[in-house]
Each structure stands twice: as C-alpha cells, then as structure tokens.
N, C-alpha and C positions, 0 to 999 in steps of 0.2 A: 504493500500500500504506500502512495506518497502522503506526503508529509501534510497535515490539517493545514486550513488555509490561517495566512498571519492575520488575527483579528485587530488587531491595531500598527498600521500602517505609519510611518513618521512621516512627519509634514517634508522631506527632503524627495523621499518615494512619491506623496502624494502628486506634488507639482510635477513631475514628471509625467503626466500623461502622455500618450503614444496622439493620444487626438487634441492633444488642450494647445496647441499653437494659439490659436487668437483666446489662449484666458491668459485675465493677469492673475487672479485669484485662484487658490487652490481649492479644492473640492473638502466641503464640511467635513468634518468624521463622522458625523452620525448620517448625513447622506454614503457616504463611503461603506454605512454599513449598510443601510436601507438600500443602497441598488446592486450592493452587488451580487452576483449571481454563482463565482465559484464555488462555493460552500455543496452545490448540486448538478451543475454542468460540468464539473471535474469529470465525469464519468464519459465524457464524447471526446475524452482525449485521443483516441486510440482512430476516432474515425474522422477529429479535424487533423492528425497527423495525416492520413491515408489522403485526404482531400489539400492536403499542402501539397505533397507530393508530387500529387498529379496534378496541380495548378502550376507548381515550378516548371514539373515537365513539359506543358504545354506553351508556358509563358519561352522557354527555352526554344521549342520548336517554331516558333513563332516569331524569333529574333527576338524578343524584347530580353530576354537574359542568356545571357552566356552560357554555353555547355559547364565551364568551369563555376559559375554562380549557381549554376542548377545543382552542380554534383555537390557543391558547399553547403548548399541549403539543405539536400537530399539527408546528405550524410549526419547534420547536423539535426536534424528533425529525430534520426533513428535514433542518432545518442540519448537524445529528450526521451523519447518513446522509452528507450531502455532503464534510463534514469526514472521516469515514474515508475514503470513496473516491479522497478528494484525496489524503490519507496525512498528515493535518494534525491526528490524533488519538491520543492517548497512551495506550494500555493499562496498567494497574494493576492488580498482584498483592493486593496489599492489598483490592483493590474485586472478588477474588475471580472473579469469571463477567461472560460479555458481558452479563448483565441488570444486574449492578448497577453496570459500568462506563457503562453507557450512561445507566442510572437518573438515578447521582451528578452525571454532566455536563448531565444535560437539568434535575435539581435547580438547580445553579450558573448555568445558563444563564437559567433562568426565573422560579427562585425559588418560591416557596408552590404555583404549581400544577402543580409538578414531582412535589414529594411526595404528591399524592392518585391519582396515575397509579395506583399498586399498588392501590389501592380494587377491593376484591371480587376478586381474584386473588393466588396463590401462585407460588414459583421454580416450585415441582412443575407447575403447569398450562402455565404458561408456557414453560418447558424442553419438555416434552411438544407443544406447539403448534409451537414452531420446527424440531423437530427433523421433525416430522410436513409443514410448511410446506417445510423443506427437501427431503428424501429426495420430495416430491413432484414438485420441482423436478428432481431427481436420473434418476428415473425418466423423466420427458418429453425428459430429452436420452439418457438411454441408448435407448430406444426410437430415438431420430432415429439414433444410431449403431451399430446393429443394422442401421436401413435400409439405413447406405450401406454393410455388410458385407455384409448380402446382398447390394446391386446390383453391389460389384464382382466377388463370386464371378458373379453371373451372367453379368455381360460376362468372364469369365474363360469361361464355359461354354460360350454363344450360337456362337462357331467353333467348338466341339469337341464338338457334338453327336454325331458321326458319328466320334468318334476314340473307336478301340477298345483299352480297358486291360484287365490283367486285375485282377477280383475276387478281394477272397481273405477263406478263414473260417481260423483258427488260423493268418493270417499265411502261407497256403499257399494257391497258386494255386487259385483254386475255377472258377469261370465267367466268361467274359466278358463286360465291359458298357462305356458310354460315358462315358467321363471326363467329360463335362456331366451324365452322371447323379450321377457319384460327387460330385459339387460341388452339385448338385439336395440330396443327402442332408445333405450340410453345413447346408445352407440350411435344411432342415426343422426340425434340432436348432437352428438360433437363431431360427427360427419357434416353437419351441414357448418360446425364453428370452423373448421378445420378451411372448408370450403369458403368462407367468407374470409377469412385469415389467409390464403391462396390470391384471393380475388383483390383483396385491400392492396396487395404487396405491391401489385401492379401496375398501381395507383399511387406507390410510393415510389418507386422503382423508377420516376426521370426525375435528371439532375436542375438543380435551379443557377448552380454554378455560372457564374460568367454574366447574372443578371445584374451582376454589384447593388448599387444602394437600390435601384430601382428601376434607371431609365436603358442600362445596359453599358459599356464603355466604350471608348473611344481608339484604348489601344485592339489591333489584328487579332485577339484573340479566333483561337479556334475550339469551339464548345466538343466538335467531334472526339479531340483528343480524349479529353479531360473525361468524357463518355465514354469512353469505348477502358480507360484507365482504371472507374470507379465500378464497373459494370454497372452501368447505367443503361435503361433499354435506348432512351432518345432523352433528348435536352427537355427543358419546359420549354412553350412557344410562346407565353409572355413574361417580362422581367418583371412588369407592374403585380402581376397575379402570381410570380414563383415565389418572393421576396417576402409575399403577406399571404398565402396561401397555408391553413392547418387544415384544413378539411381531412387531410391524410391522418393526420394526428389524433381530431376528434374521430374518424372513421374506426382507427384500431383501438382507439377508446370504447367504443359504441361493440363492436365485436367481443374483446371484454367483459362487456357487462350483457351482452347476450350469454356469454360464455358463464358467468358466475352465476347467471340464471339459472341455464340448465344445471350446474354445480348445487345450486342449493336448493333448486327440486330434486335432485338424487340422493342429496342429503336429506330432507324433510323424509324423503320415506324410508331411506334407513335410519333416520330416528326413531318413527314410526313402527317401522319393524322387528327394531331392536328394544321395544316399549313391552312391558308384561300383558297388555293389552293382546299384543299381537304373534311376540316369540316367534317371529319366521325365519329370524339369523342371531347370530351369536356374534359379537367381537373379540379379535384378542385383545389381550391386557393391554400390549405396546401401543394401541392407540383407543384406549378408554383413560380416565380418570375415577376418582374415588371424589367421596364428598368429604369435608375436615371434619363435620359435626354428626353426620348419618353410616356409620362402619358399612352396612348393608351393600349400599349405593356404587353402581358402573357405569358411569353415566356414557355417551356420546361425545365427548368433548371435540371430537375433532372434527365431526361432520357439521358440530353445532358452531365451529368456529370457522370453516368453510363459510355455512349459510351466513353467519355474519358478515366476512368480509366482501362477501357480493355486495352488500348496501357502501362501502368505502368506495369501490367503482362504480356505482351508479353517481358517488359523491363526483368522484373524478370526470366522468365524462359531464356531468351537468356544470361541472368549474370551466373546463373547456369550452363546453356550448356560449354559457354567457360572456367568458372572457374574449369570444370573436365577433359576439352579435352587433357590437355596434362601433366598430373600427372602420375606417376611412379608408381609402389604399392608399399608401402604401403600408410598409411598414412601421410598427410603433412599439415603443417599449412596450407597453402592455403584454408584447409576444414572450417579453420575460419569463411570463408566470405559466407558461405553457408548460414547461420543462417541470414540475415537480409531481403536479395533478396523471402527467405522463408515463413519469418515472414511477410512478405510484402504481399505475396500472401493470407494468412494467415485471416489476418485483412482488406484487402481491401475485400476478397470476404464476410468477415462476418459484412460489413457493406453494402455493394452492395446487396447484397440478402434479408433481411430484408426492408431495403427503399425501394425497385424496389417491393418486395411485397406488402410492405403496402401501395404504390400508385396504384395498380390495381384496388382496389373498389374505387377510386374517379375517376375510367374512367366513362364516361357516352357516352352509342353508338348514335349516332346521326344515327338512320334507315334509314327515309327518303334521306337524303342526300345521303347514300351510295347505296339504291337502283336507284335512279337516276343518278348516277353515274356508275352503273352497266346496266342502259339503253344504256349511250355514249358509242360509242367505238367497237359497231357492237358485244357485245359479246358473240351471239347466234349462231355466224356463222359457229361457229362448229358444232353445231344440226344442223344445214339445212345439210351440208354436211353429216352426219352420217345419217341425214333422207333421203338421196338423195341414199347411197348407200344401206341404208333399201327396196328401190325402184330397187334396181338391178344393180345401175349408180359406177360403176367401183370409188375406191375412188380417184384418181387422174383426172378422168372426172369431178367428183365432186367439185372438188375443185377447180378445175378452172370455174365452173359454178358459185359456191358461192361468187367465186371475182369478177365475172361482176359483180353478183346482189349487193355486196359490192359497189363498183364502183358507179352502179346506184344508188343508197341510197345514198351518198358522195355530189355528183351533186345534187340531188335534195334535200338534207338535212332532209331525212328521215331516220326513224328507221327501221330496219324489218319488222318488227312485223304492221308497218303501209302502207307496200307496198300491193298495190290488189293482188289478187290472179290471175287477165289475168296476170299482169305483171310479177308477179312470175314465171307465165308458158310461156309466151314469151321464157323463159332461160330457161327452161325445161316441158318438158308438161308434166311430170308424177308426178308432184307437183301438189296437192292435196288441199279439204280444211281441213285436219288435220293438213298438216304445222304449222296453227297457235298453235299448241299447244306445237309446240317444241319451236317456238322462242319467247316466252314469258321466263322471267327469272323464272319465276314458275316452268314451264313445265321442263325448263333447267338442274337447279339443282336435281329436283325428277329424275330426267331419269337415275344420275350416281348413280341407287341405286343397289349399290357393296361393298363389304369389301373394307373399304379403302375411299368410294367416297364419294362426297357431301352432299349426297341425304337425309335430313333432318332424316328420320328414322334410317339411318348409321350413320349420325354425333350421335344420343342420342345414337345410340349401343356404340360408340367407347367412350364416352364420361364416359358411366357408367364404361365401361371396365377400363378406365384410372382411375376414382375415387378407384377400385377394387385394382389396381395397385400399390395405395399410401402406 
C-alpha cells in the first residue's frame, strides 16, 4: 500500500500549484481539505499511469514529443507505478487528485519532460479515461464472479433435481416443483445481471481521451493511437459530451443495484427457509452467528447482511442520479463526488459476491421437510383441474369443481390424494381412477415436462444448458 495522503500541506507546497499561475494567493487549508479528492481516487493510479503512457506515446508519434521524452516519461511513470505498489509513495492533499500527484513526482523525477506530458489533454478527459479504464476492469471481474455464483448454485442443484418443494405465489403454497428448478430461477436472474454487466461495458468501452477540457485541442493529436493503446473499441465522437458524460457510471451503478436485488430476494428466502417455520435447509456454523443474550439462537447473519447492503446501493446509484441531474455541459467539479458513491458500489459488490458464494455449499437441503410441506396447502389442485379439462370439463367449470373438492378436504382435514375416489366423483363423475396419478406430487411435477417447466428431465436439460452458458 502507498503511503496515507499528507493531511496538512505547508503553505510552501500549497502555492505551488501545477494550475495557480494567474493566483497570487495560496489556497485556504480548510479549502485544501474540502476539495481534495486523493484520500479516494488514489485507487485509479494504476489506470491514469496506463493512460499517461499511451498519451506520451501518441503525443510522440505525433511529433509533438521526442522519442527520447517519451521513453523519459514512459520509464519514469513505471518507476511511480512501482513505487506505489511497493507502498514507497506519499500522497499529497495539496497536489489535490491522483493526476497531479503522480504528475508532480514524475515532474521531480525527470524534470522538463515531465511537464509536457499534459500537452493536448485536460483533468476533464483524463479523469473521464481512468474512471472509464477502471469500471472496465471492474466489470470483467464481476462477470468472473457471477460465474462462480452461478456454478455453485448449480452444484447446489445437480443432486436435487428430483427433490420436491413447494412453490409458492403470495408466499402461499401454490404448486409443486424441484428445488434444482427453484435454484435454475436464481441462476436466470444473474444471467440476465451478468448480461446487462456484458452490455454496460460497451458503453464504457470508448475513450474520451484527446477531448481535453472540453472543446478538443489544437495540437495533431491522433485519438486512433491512444485507442487502439488502451483497448478502447472507438474514441467518443463529442469532446463536449465525453468530458461531462457519467451515464456509464450511473449505468453500472443501476446494474448493481439490480444485482443486490436479486441478492437479497435469495436471501429473504433462505432466511425464510432457514426459519423453524419452514426447516427446508440447514447452514453451516462458518456463516451463521449466535445471539450474546439467547444461547439457543443461529441466526442468518450473513444472508441478512447481504439483504442489507442492497439498500447502501440503491443509496449509491440515487447519489449518482441527483448528482448529474442538473449540471450544465461541460464539465464541473460536482463530477468530484462521483468517485466515492462508485467506488462504493464497487467494493460492496466484490465483497457480496464472493461470501454469498462461498456460503452456498454449507447449505444443506432438508428433502423430507420440504416434501411435506409440498403435501400442505392443497398443491395439486391445479392437476385435478387440468385433469378435469383433459376430460372435456370446460376450465372455469373446472375450477370451481376443484374448490369444493378443496373445500371438502379443508373440513375434513384431508389431502387429495387421500380422498376416495366415490367422493371424488360425487363433484364430478368423469373422474377416474387415474386421478391419483396426477395428485400425487410425483405425478405433478413430471407432467410440466416442457421447455421451461418443472419436470425433472427439463430441470437436468436447463441445468446442463446453464452450466454451457458459464
């Protein structure tokens, strides 16, 4: 790690600005603390070096700097590079942002062809490159950590194709299906984050480089270079909109907080599940808690602290939304405050993604429990009806057939499946003794075998497809 940034700057550093030519007066200390920004853009060192780089080289190719200036600069950026990561480099409040901290050292280090580095670029473009350089980065590992979310959902799934839970709408036993489906579904919703985290990138993916403060420069630059340098797909094609442009930024914000959605709906129900209530899985120790005052108690702690941290990014993208809504073009300091609400999303999801993975294989599925719980709750009643209009019975004749028999069952505190078959036909005489094959939870699930449905054969199709998919 490099070195914390100097929180009190001497008035000898202060007047020395890189930009304060026309000031005679030096900059407050308590402004010095209130604008600076390194204390948290320290962290885009690594990709405003990459972007020096390939602006020297280009500026070089271009005539405006020497081969010999370039390799000076070149060489001199790496030494920095190396010096932060050693943790052998001192951040400076005074020196404002990681551009001009890095600027001022690569100045002191190399002298006169330090200072032509800024040639034909602004903080605006530059700022706008790294952050864009970053979140690219950002994006290629959240993708790899989705992967292995999916795969461990899937080896959670792959044995319990054929374990029967019950479905439910309004949190009320609906139909039965297979707990590899119900985890299938999971898997779908970060197929589609994963998929929207693909599509942002692409959208992050050109460079704003070479727009300078705003209106574009004067000296020959060539933007191809510095693209094809940074792996950038294509340049921006206005300076005015690259320079003040976050939409990318709030975009991978917004995918985020999609993302912690579906995070703490899969947590909501395995709290849910994991409740005395319900007992449909078990956790291990290493990610439960105890309580200080109730010995008994195992709680959820970490799924409960997932679902919380979804609400911190919905905080972040909403900081974002307002902080862009009523800005001017070009650029404006306000874009300061972009960077932390970012950063936030940043590192919250790459600590969220990881745990919440590595808790899936200490689930342990409690079958039994959940197929008796797929017994309550009548949840076969849609195959009688579907079996009823099999029989010719109009489906809204149906259905109200299947609510007496509902009804009866209720009162007499029977299952389906253990009603005679006169009684059956009492409420319909074209009910059969093959009924019982539909209202068994067996019979249930095999029946929706369709693209898409339950039906133990379909769950392994979809399940290899998804592994296919990774």
């Amino acid at each position: 790690m490099s070195k914390q940034p100097d929180q009190q700057p001497s008035a000898k550093t202060a007047n020395k600005k890189m930009w304060g030519g026309r000031f005679q007066q030096s900059t407050n200390e308590l402004v010095e603390q209130f604008s600076e920004s390194i204390s948290f853009d320290a962290r885009l060192y690594e990709h405003d070096i990459r972007g020096s780089i390939a602006h020297a080289t280009m500026l070089a190719a271009v005539g405006v700097l020497t081969n010999e200036e370039r390799d000076s600069i070149k060489s001199g950026l790496l030494n920095i590079l190396a010096d932060i990561q050693a943790g052998d480099f001192t951040w400076s409040t005074a020196l404002e942002d990681v551009h001009m901290n890095i600027e001022a050292r690569l100045t002191k280090d190399i002298g006169e062809a330090g200072k032509k580095l800024h040639t034909g670029r602004s903080r605006n473009d530059q700022v706008a490159t790294d952050i864009r350089l970053y979140l690219r980065d950002r994006s290629d590992a959240q993708v790899e950590l989705l992967n292995n979310l999916q795969t461990a959902l899937l080896d959670l799934a792959e044995p319990e194709i054929e374990t029967i839970m019950p479905g439910f709408t309004h949190l009320q036993v609906a139909q039965p299906i297979s707990f590899a489906h119900h985890m299938l579904a999971w898997c779908e919703m970060l197929q589609r984050d994963k998929e929207r985290v693909l599509s942002t990138r692409e959208r992050i993916n050109v460079m704003p480089l070479g727009s300078a403060a705003l209106a574009g420069t004067s000296f020959p630059i060539d933007r191809s270079i510095t693209c094809e340098l940074l792996g950038f797909a294509t340049p921006t094609r206005n300076s005015l909109d690259a320079v003040s442009d976050r939409d990318f930024a709030i975009e991978f914000a917004s995918n985020g907080a999609i993302l912690m959605m579906h995070l703490s709906r899969m947590c909501e129900e395995i709290i849910l599940w994991m409740s005395e209530a319900y007992k449909f899985i078990s956790i291990g120790d290493a990610y439960c808690t105890g309580s200080s005052i109730m010995p008994q108690k195992k709680n959820p702690d970490i799924a409960e602290l997932v679902r919380g941290k979804c609400a911190r990014v919905y905080g972040d993208l909403t900081t974002l939304l307002t902080l862009m809504k009523s800005q001017p073009l070009a650029y404006n300091r306000d874009n300061q405050e972009d960077k932390e609400p970012l950063f936030d999303v940043v590192d919250t999801l790459e600590i969220v993604l990881p745990v919440f993975t590595a808790m899936i294989p200490a689930i342990e599925v409690k079958r039994e429990r959940m197929y008796q719980a797929a017994l309550g709750g009548y949840a076969t009643a849609t195959d009688l009806a579907e079996y009823l209009v099999r029989k010719q019975i109009p489906f809204r004749d149906a259905h109200e057939i299947v609510g007496k028999v509902v009804n009866y069952a209720i009162e007499n505190e029977q299952q389906l499946s253990d009603i005679a078959l006169e009684k059956l036909q009492s409420f319909g005489p074209m009910i059969e003794q093959d009924v019982f094959a539909v209202l068994s939870l067996e019979g249930s699930i095999q029946s929706r075998d369709h693209f898409g449905g339950t039906a133990p054969k379909r769950v392994a199709e979809a399940l290899r497809s998804m592994r296919e998919s990774i």
